[in-house]
Jmol script that loads the backbone (N, CA, C; Angstrom):
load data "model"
ATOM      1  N   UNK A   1    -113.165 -88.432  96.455  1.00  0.00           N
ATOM      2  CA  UNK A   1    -113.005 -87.297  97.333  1.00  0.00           C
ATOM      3  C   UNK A   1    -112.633 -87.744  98.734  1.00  0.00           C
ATOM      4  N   UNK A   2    -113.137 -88.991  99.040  1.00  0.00           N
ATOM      5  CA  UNK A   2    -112.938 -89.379 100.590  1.00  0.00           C
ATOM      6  C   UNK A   2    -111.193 -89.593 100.253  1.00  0.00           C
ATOM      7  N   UNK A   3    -110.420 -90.207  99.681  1.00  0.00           N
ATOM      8  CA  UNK A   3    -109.395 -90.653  99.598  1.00  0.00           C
ATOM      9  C   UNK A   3    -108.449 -89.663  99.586  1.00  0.00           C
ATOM     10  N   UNK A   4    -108.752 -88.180  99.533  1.00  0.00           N
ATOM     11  CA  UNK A   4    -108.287 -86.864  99.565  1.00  0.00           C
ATOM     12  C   UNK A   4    -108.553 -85.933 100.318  1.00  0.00           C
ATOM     13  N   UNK A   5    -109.223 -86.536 101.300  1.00  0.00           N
ATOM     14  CA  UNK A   5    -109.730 -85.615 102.372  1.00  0.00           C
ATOM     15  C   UNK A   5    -110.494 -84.388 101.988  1.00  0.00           C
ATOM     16  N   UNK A   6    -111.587 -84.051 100.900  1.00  0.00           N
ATOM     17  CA  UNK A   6    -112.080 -83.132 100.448  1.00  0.00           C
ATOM     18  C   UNK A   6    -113.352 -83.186 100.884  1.00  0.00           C
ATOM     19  N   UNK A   7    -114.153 -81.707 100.464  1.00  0.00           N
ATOM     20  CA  UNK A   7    -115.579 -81.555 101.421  1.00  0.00           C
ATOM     21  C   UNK A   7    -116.247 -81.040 100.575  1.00  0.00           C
ATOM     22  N   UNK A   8    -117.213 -81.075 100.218  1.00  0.00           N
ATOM     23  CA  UNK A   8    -118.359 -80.329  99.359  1.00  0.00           C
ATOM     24  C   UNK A   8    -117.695 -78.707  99.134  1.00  0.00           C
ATOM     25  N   UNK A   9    -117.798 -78.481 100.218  1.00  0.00           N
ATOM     26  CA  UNK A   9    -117.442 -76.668 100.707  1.00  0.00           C
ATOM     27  C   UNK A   9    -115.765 -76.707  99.527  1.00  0.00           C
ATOM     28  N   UNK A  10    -115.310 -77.878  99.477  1.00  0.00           N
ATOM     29  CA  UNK A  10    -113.953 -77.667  98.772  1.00  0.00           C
ATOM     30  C   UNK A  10    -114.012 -77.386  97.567  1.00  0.00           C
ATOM     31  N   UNK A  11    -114.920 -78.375  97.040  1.00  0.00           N
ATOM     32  CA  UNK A  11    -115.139 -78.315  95.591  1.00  0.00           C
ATOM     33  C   UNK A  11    -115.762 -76.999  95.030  1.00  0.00           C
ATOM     34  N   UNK A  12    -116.655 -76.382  95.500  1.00  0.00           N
ATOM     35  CA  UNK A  12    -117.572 -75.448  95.253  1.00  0.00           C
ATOM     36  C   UNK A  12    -116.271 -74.104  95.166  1.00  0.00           C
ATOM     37  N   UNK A  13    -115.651 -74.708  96.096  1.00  0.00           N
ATOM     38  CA  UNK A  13    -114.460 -73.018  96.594  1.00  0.00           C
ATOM     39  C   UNK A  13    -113.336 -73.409  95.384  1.00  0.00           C
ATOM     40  N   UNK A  14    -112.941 -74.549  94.628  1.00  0.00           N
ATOM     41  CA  UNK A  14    -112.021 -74.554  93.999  1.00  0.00           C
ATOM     42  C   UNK A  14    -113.044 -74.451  92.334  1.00  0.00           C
ATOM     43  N   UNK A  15    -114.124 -74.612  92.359  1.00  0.00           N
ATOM     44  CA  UNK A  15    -114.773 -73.992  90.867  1.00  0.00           C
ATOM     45  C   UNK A  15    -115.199 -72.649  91.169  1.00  0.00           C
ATOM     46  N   UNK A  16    -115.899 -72.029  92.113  1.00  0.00           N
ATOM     47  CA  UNK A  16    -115.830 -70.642  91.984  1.00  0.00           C
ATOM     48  C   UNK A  16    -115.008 -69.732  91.382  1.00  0.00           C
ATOM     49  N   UNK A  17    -113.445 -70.310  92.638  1.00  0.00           N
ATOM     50  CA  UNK A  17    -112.309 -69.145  92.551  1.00  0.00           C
ATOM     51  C   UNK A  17    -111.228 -69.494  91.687  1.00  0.00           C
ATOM     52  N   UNK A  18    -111.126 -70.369  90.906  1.00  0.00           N
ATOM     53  CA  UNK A  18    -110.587 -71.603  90.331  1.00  0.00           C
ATOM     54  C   UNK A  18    -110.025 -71.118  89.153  1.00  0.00           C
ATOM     55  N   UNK A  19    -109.861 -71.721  87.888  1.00  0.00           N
ATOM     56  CA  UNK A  19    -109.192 -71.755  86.911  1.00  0.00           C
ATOM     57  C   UNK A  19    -109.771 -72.619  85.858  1.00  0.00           C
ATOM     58  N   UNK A  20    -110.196 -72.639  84.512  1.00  0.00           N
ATOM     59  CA  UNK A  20    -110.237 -73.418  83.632  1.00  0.00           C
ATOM     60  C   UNK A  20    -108.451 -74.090  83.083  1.00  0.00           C
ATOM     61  N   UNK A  21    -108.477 -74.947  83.022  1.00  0.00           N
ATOM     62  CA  UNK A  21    -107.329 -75.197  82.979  1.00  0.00           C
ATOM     63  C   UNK A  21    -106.791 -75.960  81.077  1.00  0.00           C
ATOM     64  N   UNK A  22    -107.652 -76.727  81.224  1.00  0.00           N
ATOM     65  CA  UNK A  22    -108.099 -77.878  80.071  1.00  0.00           C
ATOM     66  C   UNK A  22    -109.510 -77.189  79.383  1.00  0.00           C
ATOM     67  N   UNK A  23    -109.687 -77.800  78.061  1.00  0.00           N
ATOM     68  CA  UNK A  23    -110.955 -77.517  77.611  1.00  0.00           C
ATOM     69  C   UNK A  23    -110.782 -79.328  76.834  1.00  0.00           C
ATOM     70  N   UNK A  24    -111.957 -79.810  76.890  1.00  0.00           N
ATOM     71  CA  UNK A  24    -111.487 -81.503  76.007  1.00  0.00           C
ATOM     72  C   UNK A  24    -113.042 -81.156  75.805  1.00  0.00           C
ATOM     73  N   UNK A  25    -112.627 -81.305  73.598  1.00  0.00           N
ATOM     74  CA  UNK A  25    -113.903 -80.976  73.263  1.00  0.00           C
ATOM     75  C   UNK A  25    -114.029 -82.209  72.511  1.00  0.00           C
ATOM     76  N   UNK A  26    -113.295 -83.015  72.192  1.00  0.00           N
ATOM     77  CA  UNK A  26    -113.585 -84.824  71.628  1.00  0.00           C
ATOM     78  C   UNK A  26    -114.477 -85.587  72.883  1.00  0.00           C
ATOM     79  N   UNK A  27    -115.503 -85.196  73.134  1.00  0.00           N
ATOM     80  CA  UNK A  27    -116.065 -86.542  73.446  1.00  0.00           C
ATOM     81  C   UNK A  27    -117.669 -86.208  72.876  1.00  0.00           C
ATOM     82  N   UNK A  28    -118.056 -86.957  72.628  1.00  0.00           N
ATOM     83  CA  UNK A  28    -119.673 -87.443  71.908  1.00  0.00           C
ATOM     84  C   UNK A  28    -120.704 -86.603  73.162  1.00  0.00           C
ATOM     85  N   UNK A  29    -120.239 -87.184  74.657  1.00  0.00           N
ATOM     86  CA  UNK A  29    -121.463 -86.121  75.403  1.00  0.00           C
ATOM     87  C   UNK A  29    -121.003 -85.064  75.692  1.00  0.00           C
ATOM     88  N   UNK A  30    -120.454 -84.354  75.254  1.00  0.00           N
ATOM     89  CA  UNK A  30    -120.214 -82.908  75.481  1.00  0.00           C
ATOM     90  C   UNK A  30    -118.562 -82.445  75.906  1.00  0.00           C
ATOM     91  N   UNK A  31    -118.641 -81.533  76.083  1.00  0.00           N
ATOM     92  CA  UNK A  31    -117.577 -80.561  76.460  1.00  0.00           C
ATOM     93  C   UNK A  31    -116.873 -80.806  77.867  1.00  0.00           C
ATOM     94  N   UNK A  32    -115.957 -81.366  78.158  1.00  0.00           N
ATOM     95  CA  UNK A  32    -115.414 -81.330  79.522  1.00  0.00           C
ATOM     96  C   UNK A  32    -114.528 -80.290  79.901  1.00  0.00           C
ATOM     97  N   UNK A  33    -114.598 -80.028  81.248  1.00  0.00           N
ATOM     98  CA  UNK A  33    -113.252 -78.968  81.444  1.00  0.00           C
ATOM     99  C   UNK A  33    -112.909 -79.322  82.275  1.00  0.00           C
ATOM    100  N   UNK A  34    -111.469 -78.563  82.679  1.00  0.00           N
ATOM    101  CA  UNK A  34    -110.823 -79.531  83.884  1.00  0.00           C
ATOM    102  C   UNK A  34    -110.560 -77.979  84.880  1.00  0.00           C
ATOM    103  N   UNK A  35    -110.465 -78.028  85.891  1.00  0.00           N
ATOM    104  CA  UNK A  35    -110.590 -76.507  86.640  1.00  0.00           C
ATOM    105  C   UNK A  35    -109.362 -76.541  88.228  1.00  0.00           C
ATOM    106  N   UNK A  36    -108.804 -76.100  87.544  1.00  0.00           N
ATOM    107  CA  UNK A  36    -107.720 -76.080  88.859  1.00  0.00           C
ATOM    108  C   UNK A  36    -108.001 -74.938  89.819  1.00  0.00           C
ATOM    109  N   UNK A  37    -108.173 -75.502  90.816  1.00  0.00           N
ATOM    110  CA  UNK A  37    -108.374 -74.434  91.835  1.00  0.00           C
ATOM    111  C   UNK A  37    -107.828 -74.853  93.777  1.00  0.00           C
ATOM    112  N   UNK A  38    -108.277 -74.280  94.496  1.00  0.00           N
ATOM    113  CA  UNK A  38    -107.813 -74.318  95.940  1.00  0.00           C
ATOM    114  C   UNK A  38    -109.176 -74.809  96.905  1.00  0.00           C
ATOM    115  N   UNK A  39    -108.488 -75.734  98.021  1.00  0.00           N
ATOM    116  CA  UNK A  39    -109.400 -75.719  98.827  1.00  0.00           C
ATOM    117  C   UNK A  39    -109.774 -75.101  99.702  1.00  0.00           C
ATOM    118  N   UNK A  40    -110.865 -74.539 100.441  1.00  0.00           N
ATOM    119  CA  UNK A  40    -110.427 -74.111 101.914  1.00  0.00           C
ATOM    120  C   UNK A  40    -109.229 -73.658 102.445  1.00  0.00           C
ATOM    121  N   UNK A  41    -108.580 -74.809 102.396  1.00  0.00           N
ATOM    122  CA  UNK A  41    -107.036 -75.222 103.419  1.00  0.00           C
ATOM    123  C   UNK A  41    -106.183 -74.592 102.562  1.00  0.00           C
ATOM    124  N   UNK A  42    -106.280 -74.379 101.324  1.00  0.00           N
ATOM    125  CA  UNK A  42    -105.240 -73.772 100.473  1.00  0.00           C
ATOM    126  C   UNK A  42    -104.869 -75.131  99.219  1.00  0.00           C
ATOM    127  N   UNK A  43    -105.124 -76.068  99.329  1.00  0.00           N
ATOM    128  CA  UNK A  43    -105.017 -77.204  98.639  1.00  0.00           C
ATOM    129  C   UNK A  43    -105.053 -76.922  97.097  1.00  0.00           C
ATOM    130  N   UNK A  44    -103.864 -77.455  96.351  1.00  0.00           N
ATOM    131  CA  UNK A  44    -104.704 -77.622  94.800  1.00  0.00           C
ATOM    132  C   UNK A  44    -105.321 -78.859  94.588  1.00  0.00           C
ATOM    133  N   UNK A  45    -106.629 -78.473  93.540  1.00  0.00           N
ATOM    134  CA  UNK A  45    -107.756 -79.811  93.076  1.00  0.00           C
ATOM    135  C   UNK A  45    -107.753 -79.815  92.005  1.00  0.00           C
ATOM    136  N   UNK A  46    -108.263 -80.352  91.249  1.00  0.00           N
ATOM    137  CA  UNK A  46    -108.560 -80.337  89.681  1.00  0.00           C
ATOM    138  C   UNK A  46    -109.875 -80.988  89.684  1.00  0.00           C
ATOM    139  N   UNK A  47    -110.814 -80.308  89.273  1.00  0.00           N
ATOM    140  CA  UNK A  47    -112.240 -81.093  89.313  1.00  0.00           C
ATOM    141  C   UNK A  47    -112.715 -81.033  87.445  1.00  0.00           C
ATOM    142  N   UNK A  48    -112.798 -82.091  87.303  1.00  0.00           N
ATOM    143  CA  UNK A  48    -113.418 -82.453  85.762  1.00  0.00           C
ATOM    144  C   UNK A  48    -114.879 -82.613  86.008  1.00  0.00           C
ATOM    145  N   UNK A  49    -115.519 -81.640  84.972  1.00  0.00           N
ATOM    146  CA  UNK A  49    -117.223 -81.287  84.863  1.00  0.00           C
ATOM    147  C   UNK A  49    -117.452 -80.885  83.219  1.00  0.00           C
ATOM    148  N   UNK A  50    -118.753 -81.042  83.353  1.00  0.00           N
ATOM    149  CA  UNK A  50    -119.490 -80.712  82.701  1.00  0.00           C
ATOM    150  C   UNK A  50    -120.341 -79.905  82.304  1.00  0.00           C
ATOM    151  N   UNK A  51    -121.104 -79.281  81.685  1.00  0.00           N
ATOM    152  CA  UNK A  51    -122.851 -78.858  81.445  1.00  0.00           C
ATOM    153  C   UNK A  51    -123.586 -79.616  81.070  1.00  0.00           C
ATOM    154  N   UNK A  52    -124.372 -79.619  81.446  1.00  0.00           N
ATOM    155  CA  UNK A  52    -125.930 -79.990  80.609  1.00  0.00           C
ATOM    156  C   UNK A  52    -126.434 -79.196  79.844  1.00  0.00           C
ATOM    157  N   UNK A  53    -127.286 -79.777  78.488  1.00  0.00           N
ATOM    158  CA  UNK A  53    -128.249 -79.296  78.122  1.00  0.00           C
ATOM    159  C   UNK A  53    -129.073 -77.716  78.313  1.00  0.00           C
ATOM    160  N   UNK A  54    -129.337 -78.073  79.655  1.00  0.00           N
ATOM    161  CA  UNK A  54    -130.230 -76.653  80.331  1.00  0.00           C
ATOM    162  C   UNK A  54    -129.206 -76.492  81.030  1.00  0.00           C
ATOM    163  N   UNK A  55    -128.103 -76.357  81.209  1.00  0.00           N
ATOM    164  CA  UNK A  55    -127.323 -75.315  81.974  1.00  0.00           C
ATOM    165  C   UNK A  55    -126.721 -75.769  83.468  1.00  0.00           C
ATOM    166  N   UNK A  56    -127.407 -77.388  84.009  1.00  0.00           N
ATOM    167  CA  UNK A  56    -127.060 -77.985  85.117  1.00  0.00           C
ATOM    168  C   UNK A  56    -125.477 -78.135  84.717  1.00  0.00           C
ATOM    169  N   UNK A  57    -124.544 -78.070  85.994  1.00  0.00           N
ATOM    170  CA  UNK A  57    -123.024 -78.762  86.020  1.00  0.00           C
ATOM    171  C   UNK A  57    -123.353 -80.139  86.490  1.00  0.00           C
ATOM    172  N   UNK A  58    -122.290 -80.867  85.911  1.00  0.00           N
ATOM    173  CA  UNK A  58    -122.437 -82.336  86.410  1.00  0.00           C
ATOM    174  C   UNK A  58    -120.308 -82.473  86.620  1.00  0.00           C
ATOM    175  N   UNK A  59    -120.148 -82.546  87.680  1.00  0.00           N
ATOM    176  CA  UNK A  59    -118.815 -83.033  88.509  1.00  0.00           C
ATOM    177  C   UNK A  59    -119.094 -84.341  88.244  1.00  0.00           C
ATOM    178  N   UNK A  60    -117.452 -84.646  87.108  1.00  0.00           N
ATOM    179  CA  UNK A  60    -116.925 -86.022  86.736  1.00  0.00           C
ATOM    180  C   UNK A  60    -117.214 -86.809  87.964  1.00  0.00           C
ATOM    181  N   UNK A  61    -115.339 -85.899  88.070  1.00  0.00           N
ATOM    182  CA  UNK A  61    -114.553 -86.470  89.116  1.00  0.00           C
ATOM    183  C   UNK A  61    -113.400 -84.964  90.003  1.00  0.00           C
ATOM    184  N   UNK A  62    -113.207 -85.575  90.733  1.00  0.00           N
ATOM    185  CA  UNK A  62    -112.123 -84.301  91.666  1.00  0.00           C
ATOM    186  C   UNK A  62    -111.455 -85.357  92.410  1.00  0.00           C
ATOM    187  N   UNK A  63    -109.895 -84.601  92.449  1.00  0.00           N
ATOM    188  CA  UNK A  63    -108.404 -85.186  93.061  1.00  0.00           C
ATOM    189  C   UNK A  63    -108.062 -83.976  93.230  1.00  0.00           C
ATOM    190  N   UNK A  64    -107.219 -84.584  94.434  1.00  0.00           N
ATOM    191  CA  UNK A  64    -105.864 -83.472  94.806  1.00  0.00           C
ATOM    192  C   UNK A  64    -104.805 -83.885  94.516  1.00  0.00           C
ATOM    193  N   UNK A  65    -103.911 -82.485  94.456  1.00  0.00           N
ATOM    194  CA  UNK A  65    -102.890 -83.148  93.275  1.00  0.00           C
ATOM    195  C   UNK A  65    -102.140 -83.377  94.408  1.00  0.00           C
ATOM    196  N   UNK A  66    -100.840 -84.576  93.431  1.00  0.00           N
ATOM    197  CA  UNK A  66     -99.607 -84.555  94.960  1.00  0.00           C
ATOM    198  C   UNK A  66     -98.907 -83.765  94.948  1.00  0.00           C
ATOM    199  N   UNK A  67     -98.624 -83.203  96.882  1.00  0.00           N
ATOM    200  CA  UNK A  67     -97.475 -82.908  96.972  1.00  0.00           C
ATOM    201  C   UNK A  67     -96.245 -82.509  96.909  1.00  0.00           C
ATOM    202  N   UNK A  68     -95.200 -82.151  96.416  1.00  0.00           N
ATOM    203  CA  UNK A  68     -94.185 -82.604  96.285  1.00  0.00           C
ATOM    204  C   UNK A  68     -93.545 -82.909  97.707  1.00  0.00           C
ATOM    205  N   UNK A  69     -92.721 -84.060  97.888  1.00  0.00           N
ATOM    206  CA  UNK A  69     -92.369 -84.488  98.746  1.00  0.00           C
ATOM    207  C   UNK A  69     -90.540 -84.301  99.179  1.00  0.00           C
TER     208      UNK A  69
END
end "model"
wireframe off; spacefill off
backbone 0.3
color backbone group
């Protein structure tokens, strides 16, 4: 997230208002999804998460996508 200039407040605003994008149901611990959404700033992210068990989310990982230049 540091390498993308992203903020807590980003992530939370791009799974709220966001998008399921992916569903990846091959893996042994569970269900991943991948969630495209916006930052704050207007940014697209893609944050890969999880559930738990009891219902906790667990955030893989999050990137912003590039650009086009």
């Amino acid at each position: 997230m540091v390498d993308d200039y992203l903020e807590r407040q980003d992530v939370e605003h791009a799974i709220l208002r966001g998008q399921i994008r992916k569903t990846m149901t091959h893996d042994t611990r569970g269900t991943r999804y991948q969630i495209e959404g916006s930052t704050i700033d207007g940014r697209l992210i893609h944050v890969i998460c999880r559930f738990r068990d009891e219902g906790s989310l667990i955030i893989i990982t999050v990137y912003a996508l590039m650009e086009d230049k």
